[in-house]
Legacy VTK file of the C-alpha trace (Angstrom):
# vtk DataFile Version 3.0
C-alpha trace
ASCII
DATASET POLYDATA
POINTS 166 float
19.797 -6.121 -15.297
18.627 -8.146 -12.448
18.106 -6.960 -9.156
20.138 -7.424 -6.520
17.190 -8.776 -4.281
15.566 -11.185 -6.492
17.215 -14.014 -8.845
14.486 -13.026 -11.501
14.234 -10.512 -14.212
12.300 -7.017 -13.215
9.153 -6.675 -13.875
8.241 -3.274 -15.901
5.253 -1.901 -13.587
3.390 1.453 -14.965
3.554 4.613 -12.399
0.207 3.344 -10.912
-0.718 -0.247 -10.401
-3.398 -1.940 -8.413
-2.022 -3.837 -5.367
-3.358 -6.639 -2.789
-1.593 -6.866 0.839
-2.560 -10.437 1.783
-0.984 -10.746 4.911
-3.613 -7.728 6.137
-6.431 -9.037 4.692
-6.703 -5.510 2.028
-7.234 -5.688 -1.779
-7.247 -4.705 -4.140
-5.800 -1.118 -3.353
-4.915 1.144 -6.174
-1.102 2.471 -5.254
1.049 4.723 -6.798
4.680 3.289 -7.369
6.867 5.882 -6.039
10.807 6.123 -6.697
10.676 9.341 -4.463
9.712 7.460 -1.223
11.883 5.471 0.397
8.905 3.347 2.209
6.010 2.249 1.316
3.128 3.503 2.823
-0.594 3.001 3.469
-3.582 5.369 4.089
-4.583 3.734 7.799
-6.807 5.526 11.066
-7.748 4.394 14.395
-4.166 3.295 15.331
-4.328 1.674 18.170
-1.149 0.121 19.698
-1.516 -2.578 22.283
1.231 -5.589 23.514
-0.049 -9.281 22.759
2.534 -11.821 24.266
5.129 -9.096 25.120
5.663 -7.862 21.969
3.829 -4.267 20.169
1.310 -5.028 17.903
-1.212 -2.062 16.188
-4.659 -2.180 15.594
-5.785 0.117 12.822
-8.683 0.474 9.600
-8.015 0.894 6.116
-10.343 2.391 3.666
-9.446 0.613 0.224
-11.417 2.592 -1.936
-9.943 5.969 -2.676
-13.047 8.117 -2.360
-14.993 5.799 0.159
-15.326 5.340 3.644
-17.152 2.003 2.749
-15.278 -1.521 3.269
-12.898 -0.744 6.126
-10.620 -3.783 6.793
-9.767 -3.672 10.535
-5.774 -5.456 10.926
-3.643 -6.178 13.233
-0.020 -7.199 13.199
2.873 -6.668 14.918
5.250 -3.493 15.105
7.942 -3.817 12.897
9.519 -0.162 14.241
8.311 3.377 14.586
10.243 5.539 12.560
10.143 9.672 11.988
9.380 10.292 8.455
9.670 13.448 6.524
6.441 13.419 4.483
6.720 15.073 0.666
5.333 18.407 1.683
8.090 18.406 4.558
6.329 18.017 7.335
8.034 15.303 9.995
5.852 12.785 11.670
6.645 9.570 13.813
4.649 6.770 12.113
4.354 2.786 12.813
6.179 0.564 10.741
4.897 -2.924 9.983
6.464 -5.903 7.461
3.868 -7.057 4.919
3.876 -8.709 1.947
2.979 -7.323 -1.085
1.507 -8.448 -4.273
1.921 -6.593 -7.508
2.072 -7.766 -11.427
1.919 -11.541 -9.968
5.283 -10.919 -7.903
5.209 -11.270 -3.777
7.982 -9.093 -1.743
8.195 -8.221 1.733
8.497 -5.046 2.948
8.242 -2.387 5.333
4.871 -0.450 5.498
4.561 2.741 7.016
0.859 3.726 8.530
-0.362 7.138 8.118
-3.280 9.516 7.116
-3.831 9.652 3.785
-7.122 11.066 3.312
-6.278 13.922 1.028
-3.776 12.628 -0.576
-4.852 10.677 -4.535
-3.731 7.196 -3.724
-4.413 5.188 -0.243
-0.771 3.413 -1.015
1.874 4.695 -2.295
4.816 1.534 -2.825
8.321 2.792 -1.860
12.082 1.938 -3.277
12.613 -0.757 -0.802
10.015 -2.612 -2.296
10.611 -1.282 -5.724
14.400 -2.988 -5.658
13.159 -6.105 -5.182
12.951 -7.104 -8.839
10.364 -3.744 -10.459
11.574 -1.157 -13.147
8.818 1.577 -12.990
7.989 2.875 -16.557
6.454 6.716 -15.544
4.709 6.636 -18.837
2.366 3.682 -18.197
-0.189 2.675 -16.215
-1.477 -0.659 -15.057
0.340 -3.178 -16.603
-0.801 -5.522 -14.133
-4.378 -5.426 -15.367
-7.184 -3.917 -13.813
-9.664 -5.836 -11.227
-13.219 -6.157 -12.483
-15.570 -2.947 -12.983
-17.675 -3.187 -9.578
-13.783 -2.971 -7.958
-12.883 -0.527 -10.123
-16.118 1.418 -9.644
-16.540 1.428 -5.973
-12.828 2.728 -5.845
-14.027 5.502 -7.889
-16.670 6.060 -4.935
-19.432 5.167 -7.621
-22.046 3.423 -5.991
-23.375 -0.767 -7.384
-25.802 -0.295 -10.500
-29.713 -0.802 -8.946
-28.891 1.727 -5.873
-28.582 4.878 -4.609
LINES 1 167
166 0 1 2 3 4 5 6 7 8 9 10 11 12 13 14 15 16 17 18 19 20 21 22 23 24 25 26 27 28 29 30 31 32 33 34 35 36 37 38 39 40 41 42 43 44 45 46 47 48 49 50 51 52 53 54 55 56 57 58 59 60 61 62 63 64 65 66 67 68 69 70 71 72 73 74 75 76 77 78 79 80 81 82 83 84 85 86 87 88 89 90 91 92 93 94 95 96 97 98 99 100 101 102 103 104 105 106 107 108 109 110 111 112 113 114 115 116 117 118 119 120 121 122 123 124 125 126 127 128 129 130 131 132 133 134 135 136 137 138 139 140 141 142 143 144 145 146 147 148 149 150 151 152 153 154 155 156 157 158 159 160 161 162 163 164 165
């Protein structure tokens, strides 16, 4: 079946993937691929809204690496919306909303990106429906299928530290 949003095939992606987001400068991130959530959304502190020619941009970090506080990407981009979302353990919060693309298994979509704490939570993204329609089947038996990035990537998103330090 092909999606309704893309003219190719879909792309089988496991339940957990590793992501870039090149318009913001982050990657790679490892995400979980949730059918659950409508939106995608990305582990991102010190939000900082500000106007830049009229218009509502946000300033905020991102920690990449999911047990790190090392490598934080500063971005800014403009607000796509704020929106009150109902988080999976039912708490309600109003979060910024930004369009970004997003890279995963060699396939580029656009989508909307909800910012928000994620510090306790076991992936810094987790990639939404919307995004998911655009031309993914999710197979919640594997993992991966878009390869892994190199073991110093891998390693310093398991918070171990390079080989020769610490």
């Amino acid at each position: 079946m092909v999606s309704p949003h893309s003219s190719s095939p879909p792309v089988v992606a496991g339940w957990r993937e590793w992501v870039r987001l090149p318009g913001l400068g982050v990657g790679p991130v490892k995400a979980k691929l949730d059918t659950g959530a409508r939106t995608s959304a990305l582990h991102a502190f010190d939000l900082e809204p500000f106007e830049r020619e009229g218009r509502e941009w946000v300033r905020f970090s991102v920690h990449p690496w999911q047990r790190s506080a090392e490598d934080a990407v500063l971005v800014e981009c403009p607000v796509h919306d704020r929106r009150v979302v109902r988080s999976s353990t039912g708490h309600t919060q109003e979060r910024f909303v930004v369009l970004t693309a997003i890279e995963l298994l060699d396939r580029t979509v656009t989508t909307e990106l909800t910012l928000t704490r994620r510090d306790e939570m076991g992936f810094r993204m987790l990639v939404g429906r919307e995004a998911l329609r655009q031309g993914f089947l999710v197979d919640s038996g594997r993992s991966y299928l878009g390869g892994r990035p190199p073991r110093r990537v891998r390693r310093k998103n398991r918070g171990v530290p390079p080989r020769g330090t610490a």
